[in-house]
N, C-alpha and C positions, 0 to 999 in steps of 0.2 A: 685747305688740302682736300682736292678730290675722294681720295681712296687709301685704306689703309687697310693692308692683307694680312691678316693675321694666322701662322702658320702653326698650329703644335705640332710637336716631333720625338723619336724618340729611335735611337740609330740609326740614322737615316742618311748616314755621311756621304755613301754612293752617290742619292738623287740629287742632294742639293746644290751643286753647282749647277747642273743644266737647270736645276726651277726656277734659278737666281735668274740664269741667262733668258730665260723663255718668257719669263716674269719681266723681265726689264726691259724685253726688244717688245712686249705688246705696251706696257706703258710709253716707251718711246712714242712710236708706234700712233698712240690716240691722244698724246701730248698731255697726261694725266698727271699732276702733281701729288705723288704718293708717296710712304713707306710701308715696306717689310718688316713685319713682328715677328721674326724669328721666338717659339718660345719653346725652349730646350727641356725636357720633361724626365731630366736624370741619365740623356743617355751614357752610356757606358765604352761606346767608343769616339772618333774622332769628329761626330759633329760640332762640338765647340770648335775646336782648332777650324774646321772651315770655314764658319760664322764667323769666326773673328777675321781670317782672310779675305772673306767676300765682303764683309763690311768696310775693313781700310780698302778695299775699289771704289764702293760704291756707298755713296753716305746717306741713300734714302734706305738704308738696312740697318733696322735696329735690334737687340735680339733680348731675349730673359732668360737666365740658365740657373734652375731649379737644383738645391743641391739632392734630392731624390729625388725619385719617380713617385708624384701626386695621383697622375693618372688625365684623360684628354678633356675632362671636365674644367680642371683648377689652371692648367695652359689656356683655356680659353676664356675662364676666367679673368686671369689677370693680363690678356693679349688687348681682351675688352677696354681694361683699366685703361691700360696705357693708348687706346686708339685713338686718333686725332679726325680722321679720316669722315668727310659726309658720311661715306659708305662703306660701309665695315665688309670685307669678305673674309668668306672661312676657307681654307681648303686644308689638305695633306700632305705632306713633305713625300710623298712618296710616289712622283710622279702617275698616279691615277687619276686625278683630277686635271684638267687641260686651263694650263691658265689663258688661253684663246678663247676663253666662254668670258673674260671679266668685262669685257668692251658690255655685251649685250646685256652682263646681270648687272653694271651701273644704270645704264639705261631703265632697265624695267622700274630700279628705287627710283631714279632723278624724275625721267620725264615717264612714267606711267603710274607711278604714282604708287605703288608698294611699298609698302613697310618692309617685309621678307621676302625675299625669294629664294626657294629652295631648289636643289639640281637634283633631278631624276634621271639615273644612270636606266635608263631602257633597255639599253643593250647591257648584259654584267660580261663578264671574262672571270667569272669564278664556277667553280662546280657544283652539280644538285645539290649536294648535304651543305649548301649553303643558301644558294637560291632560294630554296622549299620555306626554310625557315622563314628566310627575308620577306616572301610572300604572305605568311602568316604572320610575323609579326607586323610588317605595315599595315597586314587589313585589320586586324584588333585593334592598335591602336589610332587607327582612322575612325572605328563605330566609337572607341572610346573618345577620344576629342572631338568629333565633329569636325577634325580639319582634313581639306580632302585630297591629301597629298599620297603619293605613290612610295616616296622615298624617306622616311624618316630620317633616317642613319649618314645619306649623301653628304661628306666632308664638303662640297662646294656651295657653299649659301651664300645672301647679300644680305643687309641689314642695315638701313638708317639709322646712323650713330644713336639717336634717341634709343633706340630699341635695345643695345647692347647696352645702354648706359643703368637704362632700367630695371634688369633683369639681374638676379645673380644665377650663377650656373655652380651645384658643386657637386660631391659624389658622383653618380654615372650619369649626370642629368643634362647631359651633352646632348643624349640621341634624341631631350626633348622640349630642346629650346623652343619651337614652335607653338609645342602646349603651353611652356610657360608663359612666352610672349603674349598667346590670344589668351591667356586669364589674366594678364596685366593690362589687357586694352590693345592691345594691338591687333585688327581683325584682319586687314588686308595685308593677306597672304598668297602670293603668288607663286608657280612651280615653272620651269624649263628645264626642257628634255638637252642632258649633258652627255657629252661621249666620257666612257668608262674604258682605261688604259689598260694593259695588264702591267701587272710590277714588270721593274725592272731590272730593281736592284733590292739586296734583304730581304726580308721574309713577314709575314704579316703580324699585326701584333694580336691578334682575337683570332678566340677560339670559338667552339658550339657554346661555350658558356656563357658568353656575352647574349645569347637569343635568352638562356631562362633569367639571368640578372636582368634583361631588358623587360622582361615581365613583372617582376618584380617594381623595380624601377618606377613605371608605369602606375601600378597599383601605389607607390608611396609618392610620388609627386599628384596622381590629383587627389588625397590625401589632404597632403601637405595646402595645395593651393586652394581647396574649399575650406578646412578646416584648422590650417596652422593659426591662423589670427583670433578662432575663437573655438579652440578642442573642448569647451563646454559645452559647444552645437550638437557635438558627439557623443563624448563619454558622459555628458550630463544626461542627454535624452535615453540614450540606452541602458546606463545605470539607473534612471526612475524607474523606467519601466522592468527591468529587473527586477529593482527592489518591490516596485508593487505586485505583480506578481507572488511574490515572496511573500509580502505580506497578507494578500487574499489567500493562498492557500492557507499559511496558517493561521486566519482568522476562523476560514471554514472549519480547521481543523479541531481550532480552539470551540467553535458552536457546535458542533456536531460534541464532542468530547460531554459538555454539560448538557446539551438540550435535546440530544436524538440517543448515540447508544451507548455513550458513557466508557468507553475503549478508551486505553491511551493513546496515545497525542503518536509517540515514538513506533510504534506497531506499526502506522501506516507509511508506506514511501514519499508515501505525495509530503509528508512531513519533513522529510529531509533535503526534498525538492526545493520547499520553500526557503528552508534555513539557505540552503546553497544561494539561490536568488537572490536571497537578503542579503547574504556576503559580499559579491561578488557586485550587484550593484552598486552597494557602497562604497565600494573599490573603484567602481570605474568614477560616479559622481567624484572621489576626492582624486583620483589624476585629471579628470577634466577640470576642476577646482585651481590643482597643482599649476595644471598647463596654460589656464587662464594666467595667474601669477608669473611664470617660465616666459609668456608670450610680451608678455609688458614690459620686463625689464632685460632679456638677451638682448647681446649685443649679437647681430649674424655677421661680422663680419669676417669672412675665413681667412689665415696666417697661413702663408706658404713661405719655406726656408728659402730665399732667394740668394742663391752664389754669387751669381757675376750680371752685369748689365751692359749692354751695348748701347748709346745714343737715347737713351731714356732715364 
């Protein structure tokens, strides 16, 4: 199989018969052997009942329908599982993304030789108090990764099945598949410039708070990818040195007490300084200890409540 499009969604009932149609006249189209991942993320109104119509049409449409809303990480997550496809692409059910861009982003994985390719909406059709952000956050997290992409967050990506197969995606860690990929090995990462729709239909689902969770986000994924397989690198180095700390001060305190002016120990602050050190060092040595042990024996594989399934 060519290509396998994998869509999360989440009320989206309006858009998705024309994505189906627009989607299936460009595969016609470049003679691509494909399916549609429909993956339903808890909606609340009539997008199943559509999926399941557009599918008895068309049987390269298979869908997952979540009995809550996971959120667009764990949809893509499990779109991944189920993708068969050389080339995995991502987009939006919400007609924003032009599926008239998948001809060219097969191309870039097949014959140029990409691992990823990510779509950078150049043009936006949204307003300042959104833009400004989007500006800020892709440039942070471009000095943070070293990858040197314009669009972070752009639903339209491509992806050699290896690379989806490799990675897990969960929590909000959608907007950084990218980063994930290049700490698994993946380096050759490539961008093209997408046109950016305005909706059509429904209403968007993020708000301004998705920019400081994306900060966040950020900070606990490279975290996670330097330090989750050995949090003793961490909390064991920072906890020594805590503790020692700790421990020089109240040694000082303890020589100076008999050998210079014979003060109690307790009088001076730098004494309670050290105790603190001491504690708290220890503290972190025995969670990095902990998370050594944690890191050995988790199983990571994350459980989503799955309803209904389409041709999968």
């Amino acid at each position: 199989m060519d290509i396998s499009i994998v869509i999360p969604l989440l009320n989206e009932e309006g858009s998705l018969p024309e994505l189906a149609e627009r989607i299936r006249q460009v595969m016609n189209d470049n003679r691509f052997a494909y399916e549609i991942i429909f993956v339903d993320d808890g909606s609340k109104d009539g997008s199943w009942t559509i999926i399941e119509g557009l599918a008895g049409i068309d049987p390269n449409i298979k869908a997952i329908k979540f009995r809550r809303n996971y959120g667009k990480a764990a949809a893509l997550n499990v779109g991944f599982e189920a993708a068969l496809g050389d080339v995995v692409i991502t987009m939006d059910a919400d007609l924003q993304d032009s599926p008239e861009e998948i001809p060219e982003l097969y191309k870039m994985i097949k014959e140029d030789g990409f691992e990823i390719v990510s779509g950078w909406k150049k043009k936006r059709y949204d307003p300042v108090t959104k833009t400004i952000p989007t500006k800020l956050y892709n440039w942070s997290t471009r000095k943070m990764s070293g990858i040197k992409l314009h669009d972070f967050n752009c639903g339209l990506k491509a992806y050699k099945n290896e690379v989806v197969k490799s990675i897990d995606v969960h929590g909000e860690m959608h907007r950084y598949i990218p980063v994930i990929a290049k700490w698994a090995g993946f380096t050759n990462i490539g961008e093209k410039t997408v046109m950016h729709q305005k909706r059509k239909f429904g209403k968007t689902k993020y708000g301004l708070d998705r920019f400081f969770k994306g900060y966040l986000d950020l900070i606990t994924i490279s975290f996670i990818v330097r330090f989750g397989k050995r949090p003793m690198h961490f909390f064991g180095l920072w906890g020594s040195l805590l503790f020692l700390a700790g421990f020089l001060s109240a040694a000082y305190l303890a020589y100076a007490k008999f050998f210079l002016l014979g003060y109690k120990m307790t009088e001076r602050p730098l004494f309670y300084f050290g105790l603190l050190a001491m504690i708290l060092g220890t503290q972190l040595f025995v969670a990095g200890f902990l998370g050594e042990l944690i890191s050995r024996t988790a199983n990571s594989r994350n459980l989503y409540l799955i309803e209904k399934k389409i041709g999968i």
